[in-house]
N, C-alpha and C positions, 0 to 999 in steps of 0.2 A: 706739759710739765717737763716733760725729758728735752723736749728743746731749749726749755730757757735753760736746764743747768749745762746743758751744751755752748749757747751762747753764753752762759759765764765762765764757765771753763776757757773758753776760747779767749775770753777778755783776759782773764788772768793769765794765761801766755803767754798772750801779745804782752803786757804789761810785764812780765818775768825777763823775757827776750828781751826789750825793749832798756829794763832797767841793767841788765846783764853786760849788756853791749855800752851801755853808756859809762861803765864803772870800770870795763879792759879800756874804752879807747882815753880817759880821764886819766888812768892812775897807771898807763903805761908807757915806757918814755919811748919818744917818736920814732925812733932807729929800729925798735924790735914790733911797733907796732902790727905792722903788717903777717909778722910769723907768730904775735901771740893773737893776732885775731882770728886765723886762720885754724890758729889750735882749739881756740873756745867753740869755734863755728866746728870742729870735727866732733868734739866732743859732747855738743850740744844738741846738735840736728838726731844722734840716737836717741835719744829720749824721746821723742817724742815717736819715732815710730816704734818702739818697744812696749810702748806706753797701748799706742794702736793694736798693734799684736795681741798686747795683752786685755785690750775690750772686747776685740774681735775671738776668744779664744772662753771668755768668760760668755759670752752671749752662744753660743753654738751648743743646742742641746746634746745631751747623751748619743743620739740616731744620729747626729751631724759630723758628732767624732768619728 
């Protein structure tokens, strides 16, 4: 059970990412692309390890803190 919602979880990231990145390099004009891609990729990539953090911090019983 905990794996599938893992493997959905992971699908809808990929898909989030995915449509994220397709909607900067579409609706960004060519000149700046490369420094607003760079900004969404800085600001993007946290998430998801904060995200980690914060599983990793929920699962650790009482003794583990």
């Amino acid at each position: 059970m905990d794996l599938t919602f893992l493997v959905i979880a992971g699908a809808a990231d990929t898909v989030s990412v995915t449509s994220r990145n397709t909607v900067v390099q579409m609706h960004t004009p060519h000149e700046l692309l490369g420094c607003v891609s760079a900004a969404e990729q800085i600001v993007g990539q946290p998430g998801a390890d904060i995200g980690n953090i914060a599983a990793d911090s929920w699962q650790m019983t009482p003794q583990e803190q």
